[in-house]
C-alpha positions in Angstrom: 14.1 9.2 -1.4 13.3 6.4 1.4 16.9 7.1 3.0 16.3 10.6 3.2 13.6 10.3 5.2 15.4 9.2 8.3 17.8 12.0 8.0 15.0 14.7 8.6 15.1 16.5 11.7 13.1 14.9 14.9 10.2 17.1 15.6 9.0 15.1 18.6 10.7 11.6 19.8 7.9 9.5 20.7 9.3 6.7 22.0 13.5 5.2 21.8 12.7 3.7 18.2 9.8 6.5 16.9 9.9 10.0 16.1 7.6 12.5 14.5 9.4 14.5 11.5 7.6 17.0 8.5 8.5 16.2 4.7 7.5 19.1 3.4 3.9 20.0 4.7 3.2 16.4 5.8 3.9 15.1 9.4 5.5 11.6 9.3 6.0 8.7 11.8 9.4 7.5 11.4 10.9 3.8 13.0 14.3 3.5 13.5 14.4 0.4 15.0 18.1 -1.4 15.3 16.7 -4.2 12.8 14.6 -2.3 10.4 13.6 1.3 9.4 10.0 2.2 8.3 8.1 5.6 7.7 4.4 6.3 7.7 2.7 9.7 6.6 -0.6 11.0 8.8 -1.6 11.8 5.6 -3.6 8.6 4.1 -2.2 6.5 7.0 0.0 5.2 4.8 3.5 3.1 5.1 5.6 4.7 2.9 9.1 2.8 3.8 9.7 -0.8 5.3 13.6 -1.9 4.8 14.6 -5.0 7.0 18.1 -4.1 7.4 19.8 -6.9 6.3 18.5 -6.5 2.5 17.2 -4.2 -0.1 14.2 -2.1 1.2 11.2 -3.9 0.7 8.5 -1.2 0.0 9.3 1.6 -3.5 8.4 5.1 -3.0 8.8 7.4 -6.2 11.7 10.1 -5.7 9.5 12.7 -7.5 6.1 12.1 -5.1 5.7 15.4 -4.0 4.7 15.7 -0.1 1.7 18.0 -0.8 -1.6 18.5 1.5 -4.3 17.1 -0.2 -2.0 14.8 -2.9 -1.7 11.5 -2.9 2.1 10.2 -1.9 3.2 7.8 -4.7 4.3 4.6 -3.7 4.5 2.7 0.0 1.1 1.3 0.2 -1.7 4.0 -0.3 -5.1 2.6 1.4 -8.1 3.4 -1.4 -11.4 3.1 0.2 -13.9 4.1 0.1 -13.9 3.3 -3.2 -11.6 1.6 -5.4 -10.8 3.9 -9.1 -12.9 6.2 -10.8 -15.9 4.9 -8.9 -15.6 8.6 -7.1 -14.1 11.4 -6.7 -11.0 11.8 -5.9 -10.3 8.3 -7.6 -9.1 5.9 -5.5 -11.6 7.4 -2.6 -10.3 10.3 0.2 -9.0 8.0 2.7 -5.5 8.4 0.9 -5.6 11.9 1.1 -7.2 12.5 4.8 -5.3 13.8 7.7 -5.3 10.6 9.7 -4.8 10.4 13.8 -1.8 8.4 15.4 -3.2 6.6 18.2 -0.3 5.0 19.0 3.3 2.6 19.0 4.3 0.0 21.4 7.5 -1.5 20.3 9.8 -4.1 21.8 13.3 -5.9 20.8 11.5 -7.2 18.1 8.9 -5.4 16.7 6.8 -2.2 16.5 3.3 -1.9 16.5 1.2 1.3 14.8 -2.5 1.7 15.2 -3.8 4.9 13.2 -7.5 6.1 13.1 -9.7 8.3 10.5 -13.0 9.2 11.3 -16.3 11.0 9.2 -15.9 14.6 9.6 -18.0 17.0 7.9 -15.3 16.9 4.8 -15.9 13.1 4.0 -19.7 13.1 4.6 -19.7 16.1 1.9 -18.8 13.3 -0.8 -19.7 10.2 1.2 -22.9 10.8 3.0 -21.7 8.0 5.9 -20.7 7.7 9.6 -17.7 5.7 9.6 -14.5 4.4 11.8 -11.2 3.7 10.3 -8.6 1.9 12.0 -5.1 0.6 10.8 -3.0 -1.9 12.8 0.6 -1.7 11.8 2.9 -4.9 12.9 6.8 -4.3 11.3 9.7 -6.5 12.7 12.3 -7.5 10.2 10.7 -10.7 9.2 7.3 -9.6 8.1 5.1 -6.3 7.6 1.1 -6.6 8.2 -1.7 -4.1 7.5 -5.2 -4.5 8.8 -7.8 -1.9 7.9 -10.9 -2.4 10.1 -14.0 -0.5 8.6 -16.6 0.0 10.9 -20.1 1.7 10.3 -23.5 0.4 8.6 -22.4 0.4 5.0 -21.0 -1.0 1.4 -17.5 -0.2 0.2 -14.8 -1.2 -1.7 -11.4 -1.0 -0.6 -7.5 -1.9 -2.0 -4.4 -2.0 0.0 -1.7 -0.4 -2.8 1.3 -2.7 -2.3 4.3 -0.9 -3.8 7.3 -3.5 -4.1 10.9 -2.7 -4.9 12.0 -4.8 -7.2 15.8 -4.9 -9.4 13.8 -5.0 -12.7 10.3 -5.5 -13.1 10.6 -6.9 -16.7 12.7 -10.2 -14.8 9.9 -10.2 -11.6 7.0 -12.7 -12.4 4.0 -13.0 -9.5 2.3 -16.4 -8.8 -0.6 -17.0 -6.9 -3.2 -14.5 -8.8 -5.5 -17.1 -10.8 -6.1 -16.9 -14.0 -9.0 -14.6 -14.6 -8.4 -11.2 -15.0 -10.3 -7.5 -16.1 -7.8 -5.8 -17.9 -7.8 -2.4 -17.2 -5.2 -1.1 -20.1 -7.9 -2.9 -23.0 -10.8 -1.0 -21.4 -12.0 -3.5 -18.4 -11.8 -6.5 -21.0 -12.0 -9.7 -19.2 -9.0 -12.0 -20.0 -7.0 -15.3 -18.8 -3.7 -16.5 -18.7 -2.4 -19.6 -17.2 1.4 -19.1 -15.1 2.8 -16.5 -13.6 2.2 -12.9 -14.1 5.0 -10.9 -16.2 5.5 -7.1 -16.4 6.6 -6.2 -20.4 4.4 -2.8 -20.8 1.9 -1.5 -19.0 0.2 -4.2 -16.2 -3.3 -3.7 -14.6 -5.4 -5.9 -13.9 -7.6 -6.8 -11.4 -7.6 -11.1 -10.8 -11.0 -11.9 -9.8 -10.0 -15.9 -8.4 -6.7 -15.0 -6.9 -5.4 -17.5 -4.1 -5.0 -16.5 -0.6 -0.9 -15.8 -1.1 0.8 -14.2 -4.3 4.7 -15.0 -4.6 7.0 -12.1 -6.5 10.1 -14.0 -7.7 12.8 -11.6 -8.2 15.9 -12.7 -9.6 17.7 -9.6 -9.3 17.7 -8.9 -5.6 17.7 -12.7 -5.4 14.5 -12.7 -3.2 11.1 -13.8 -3.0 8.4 -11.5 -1.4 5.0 -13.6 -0.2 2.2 -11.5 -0.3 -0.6 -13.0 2.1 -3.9 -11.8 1.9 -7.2 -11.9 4.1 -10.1 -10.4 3.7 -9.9 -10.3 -0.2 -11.8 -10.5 -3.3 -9.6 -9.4 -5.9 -5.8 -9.1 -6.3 -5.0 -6.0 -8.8 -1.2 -6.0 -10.4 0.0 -2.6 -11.8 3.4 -1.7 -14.1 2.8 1.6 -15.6 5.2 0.3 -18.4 7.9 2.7 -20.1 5.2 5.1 -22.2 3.0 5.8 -19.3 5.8 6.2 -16.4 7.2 9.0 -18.6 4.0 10.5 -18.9 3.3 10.9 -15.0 4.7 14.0 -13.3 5.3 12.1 -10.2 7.3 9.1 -10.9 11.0 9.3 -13.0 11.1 8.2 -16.9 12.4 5.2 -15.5 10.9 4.5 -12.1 8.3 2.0 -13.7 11.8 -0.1 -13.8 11.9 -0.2 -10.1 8.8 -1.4 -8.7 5.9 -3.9 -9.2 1.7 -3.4 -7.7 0.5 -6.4 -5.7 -2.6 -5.3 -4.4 -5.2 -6.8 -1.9 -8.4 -5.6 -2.7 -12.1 -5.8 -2.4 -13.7 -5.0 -5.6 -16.4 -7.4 -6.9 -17.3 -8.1 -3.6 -17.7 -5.0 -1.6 -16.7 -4.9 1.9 -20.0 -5.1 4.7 -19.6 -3.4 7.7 -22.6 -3.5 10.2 -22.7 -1.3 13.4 -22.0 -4.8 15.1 -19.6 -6.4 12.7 -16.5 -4.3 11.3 -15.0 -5.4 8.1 -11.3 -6.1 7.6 -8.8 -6.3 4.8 -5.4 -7.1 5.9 -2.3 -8.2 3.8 1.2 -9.4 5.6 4.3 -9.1 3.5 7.1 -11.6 3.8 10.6 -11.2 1.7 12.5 -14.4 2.1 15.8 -15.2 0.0 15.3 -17.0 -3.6 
């Protein structure tokens, strides 16, 4: 799926390394830069594809997501906020699912930079009575990947960045870095400990409610580790949706559960405050580096 996205026809060529191309109904930002590809859809502001070029692609994105208005794209690293779950409705929160605006993408030798923005519109206020300001500053290169979301506005909310890793077998990848205190969201939001590294034998999800400031997925075979930095947290959520459930979900292959690992940077049991003078941020960087 990821490679087919930078065979799509160019729509509009922003810049030498950036173009603007539809999948489907959806308009996406694609970066063909000589050292690394990437893709972003408008809709949910979301990185779909980062693949340094001289390794595996870093980032999974189903091949059965369907590029739908309104649907949520599965895989790449959805942004849930305003809420995080069934808290609301749609779960996970709208700002997956919104139309977001490309300001815009400086790039040099290097690196590119992407800054998106979402604002209240009479849609969002329907089902989240608040004025609010969404901003997300992209910085790719082939070393490292960074989100920041800012949230500005006079309000509470919580908020995950959706980390979707490719991995060569998720029952050999192990995580470090997560703490060991955990709600376990597969034995109905039971809270639960375990000391070492995080494994993925059935269905994973958990939220880690002491993680560190950096989680390390070890994966032995694409010989790599990925760090997974993150600022602005409260929570680190890990999802596998094991074999049972992957062949359950319409948009994900019997076997694509094989194929990637969650890492997610979240804000849950300490809600992100934004004040009209003080913008809250979440922001994880991504780093693959050889094992």
């Amino acid at each position: 799926m990821q490679s087919s996205l930078f065979s799509l026809p160019i729509a509009e060529q922003l810049s030498p390394f950036c173009s603007l191309r539809q999948q489907g109904v959806l308009t996406l930002l694609i970066i063909d830069h000589p050292e690394f590809r990437a893709a972003f859809s408008l809709q949910g502001g979301q990185l779909i594809a980062w693949h340094p070029l001289n390794q595996p692609a870093v980032i999974w994105l189903s091949d059965r997501t369907a590029f739908t208005q309104g649907k949520a794209i599965r895989g790449g690293v959805p942004i849930c906020w305003p809420w995080f779950g069934p808290a609301g409705k749609p779960s996970h929160g709208f700002a997956r699912t919104s139309l977001w605006q490309l300001d815009h993408c400086e790039e040099s030798a290097q690196q590119v930079n992407v800054t998106m923005n979402l604002r209240d519109s009479a849609e969002t206020r329907a089902i989240w009575p608040h004025q609010f300001s969404l901003t997300l500053l992209a910085k790719l290169s082939a070393e490292s990947c960074q989100l920041s979301l800012k949230v500005e506005g006079d309000f509470e909310s919580t908020a995950a960045l959706h980390s979707y890793f490719h991995v060569g077998d998720s029952e050999a990848v192990k995580v470090s870095g997560l703490g060991n205190h955990y709600i376990d969201k597969v034995k109905d939001n039971a809270l639960g400990s375990q000391q070492g590294e995080q494994t993925y034998h059935g269905e994973v999800d958990r939220i880690f409610t002491h993680p560190t400031a950096e989680s390390t997925l070890q994966d032995p075979q694409l010989k790599r580790l990925i760090n997974i930095r993150h600022q602005g947290h409260s929570d680190v959520v890990t999802w596998n949706p094991g074999e049972t459930l992957s062949q359950s979900m319409a948009d994900m292959s019997d076997e694509g559960y094989k194929t990637m690992v969650c890492v997610e940077t979240a804000r849950i049991g300490k809600p992100l405050v934004s004040t009209p003078s003080t913008p809250a941020e979440l922001t994880v960087t991504i780093t693959p580096l050889p094992l």
